[in-house]
Kinemage of the C-alpha trace (Angstrom):
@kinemage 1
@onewidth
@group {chain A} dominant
@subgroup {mainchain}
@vectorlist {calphas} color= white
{ca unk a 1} P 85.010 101.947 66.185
{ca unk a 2} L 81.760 100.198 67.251
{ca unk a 3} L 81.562 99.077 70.819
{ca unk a 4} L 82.613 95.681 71.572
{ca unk a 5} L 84.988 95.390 68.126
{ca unk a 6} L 88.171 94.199 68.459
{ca unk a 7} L 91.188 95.728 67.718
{ca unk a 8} L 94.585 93.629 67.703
{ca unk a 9} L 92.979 90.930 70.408
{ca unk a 10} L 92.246 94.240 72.484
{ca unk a 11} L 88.556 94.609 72.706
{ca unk a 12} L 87.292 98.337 74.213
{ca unk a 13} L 83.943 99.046 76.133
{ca unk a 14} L 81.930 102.552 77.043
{ca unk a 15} L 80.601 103.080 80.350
{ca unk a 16} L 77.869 106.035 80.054
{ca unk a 17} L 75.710 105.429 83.429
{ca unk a 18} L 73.911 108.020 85.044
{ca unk a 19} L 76.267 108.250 88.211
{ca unk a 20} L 79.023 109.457 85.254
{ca unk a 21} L 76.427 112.461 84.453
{ca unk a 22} L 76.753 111.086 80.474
{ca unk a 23} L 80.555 111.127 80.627
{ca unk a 24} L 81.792 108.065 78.563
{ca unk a 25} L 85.187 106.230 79.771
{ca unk a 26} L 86.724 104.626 77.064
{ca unk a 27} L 88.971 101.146 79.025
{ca unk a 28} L 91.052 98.320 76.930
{ca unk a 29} L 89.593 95.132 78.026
{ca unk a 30} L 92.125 91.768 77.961
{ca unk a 31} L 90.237 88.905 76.876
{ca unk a 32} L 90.709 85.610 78.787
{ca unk a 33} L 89.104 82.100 79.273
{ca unk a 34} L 88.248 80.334 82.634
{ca unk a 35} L 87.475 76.937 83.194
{ca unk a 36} L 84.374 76.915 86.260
{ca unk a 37} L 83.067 74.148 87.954
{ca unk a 38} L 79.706 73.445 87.324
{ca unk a 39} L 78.675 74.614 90.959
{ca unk a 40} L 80.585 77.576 90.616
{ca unk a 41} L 78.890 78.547 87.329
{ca unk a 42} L 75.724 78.165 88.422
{ca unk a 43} L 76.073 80.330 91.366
{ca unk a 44} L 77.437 83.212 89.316
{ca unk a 45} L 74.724 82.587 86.699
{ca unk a 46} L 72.073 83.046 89.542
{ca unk a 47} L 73.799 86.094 90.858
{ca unk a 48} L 74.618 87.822 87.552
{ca unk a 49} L 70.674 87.167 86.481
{ca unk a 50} L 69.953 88.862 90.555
{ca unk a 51} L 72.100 91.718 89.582
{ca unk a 52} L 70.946 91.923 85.864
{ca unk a 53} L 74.454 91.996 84.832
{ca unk a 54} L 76.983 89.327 83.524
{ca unk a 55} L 79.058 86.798 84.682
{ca unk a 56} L 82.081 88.412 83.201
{ca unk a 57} L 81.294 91.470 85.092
{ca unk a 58} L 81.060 89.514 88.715
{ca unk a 59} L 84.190 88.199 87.566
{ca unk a 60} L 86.180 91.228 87.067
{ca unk a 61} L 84.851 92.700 90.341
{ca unk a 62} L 85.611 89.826 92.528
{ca unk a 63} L 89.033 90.111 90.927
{ca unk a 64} L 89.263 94.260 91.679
{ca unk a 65} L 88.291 93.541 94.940
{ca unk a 66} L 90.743 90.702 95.874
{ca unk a 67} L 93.713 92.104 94.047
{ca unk a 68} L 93.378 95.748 93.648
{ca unk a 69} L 91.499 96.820 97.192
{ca unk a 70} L 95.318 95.916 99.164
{ca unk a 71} L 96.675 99.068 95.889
{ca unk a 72} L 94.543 101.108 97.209
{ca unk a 73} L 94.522 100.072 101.268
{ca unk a 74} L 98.586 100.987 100.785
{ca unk a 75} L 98.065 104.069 99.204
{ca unk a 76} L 95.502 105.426 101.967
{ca unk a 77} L 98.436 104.162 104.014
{ca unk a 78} L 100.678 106.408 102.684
{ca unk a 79} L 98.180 109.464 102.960
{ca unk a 80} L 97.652 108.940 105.963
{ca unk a 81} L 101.423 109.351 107.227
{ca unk a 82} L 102.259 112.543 104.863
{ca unk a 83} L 102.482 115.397 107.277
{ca unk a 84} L 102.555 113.353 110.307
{ca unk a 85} L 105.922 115.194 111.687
{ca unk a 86} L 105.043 118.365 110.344
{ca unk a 87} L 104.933 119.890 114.027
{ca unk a 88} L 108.343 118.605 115.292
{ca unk a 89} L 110.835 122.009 115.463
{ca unk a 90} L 113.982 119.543 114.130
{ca unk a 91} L 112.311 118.967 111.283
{ca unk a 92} L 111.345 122.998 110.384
{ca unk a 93} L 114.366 123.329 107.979
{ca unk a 94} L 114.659 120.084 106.416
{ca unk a 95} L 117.683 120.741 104.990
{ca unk a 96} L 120.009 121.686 107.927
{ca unk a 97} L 117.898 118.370 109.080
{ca unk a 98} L 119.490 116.115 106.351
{ca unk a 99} L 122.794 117.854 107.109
{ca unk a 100} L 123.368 117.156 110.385
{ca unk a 101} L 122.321 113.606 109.407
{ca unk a 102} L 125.234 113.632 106.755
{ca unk a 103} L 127.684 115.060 109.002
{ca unk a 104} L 130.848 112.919 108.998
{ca unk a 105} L 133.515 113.087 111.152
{ca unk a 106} L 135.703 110.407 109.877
{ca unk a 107} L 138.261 112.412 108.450
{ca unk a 108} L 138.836 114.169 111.251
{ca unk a 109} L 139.025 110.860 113.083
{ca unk a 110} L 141.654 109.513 110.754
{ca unk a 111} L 143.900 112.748 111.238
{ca unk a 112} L 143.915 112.620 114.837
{ca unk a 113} L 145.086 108.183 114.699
């Protein structure tokens, strides 16, 4: 397969840059059609010919950054609480923990009605 052919709709791109030390990542691209304003074009034409790159490729980051960033702001969330309790004692055997958590006396309270 030749770079940039399409396969069932699904077109595929290479990145090889020298940040990737000649590694090659192989992505499915989604192709899709937007309707710009004229102002809005030109701006990203201008920027895209700064950045020697295309208007597609503006495009897809602006769209990363907006929509993807808050993925990745949860997940360093997340990392950032694992571990957070590991220094309170009650919490040393987790499983007498959850235990005492499940411990029901409501039979015991029905027997003695």
């Amino acid at each position: 397969m030749e770079r940039g052919e399409t396969v069932l709709g699904q077109a595929w791109s290479g990145i090889d840059t020298p940040q990737n030390n000649g590694d090659v990542y192989l992505y499915i691209m989604k192709r899709t059609q937007l309707y710009l304003d004229e102002s809005l074009w030109n701006a990203l034409h201008r920027e895209a010919r700064r950045e020697k790159t295309t208007i597609s490729e503006l495009v897809r980051r602006a769209a990363r950054e907006r929509y993807m960033n808050r993925l990745e702001e949860r997940a360093q969330a997340m990392r950032a609480i694992v571990g957070m309790w590991k220094d309170r004692p009650e919490f040393a055997d987790s499983e007498a923990y959850i235990r005492e958590l499940r411990h029901d006396t409501r039979l015991e309270r029905l027997e003695n009605q």
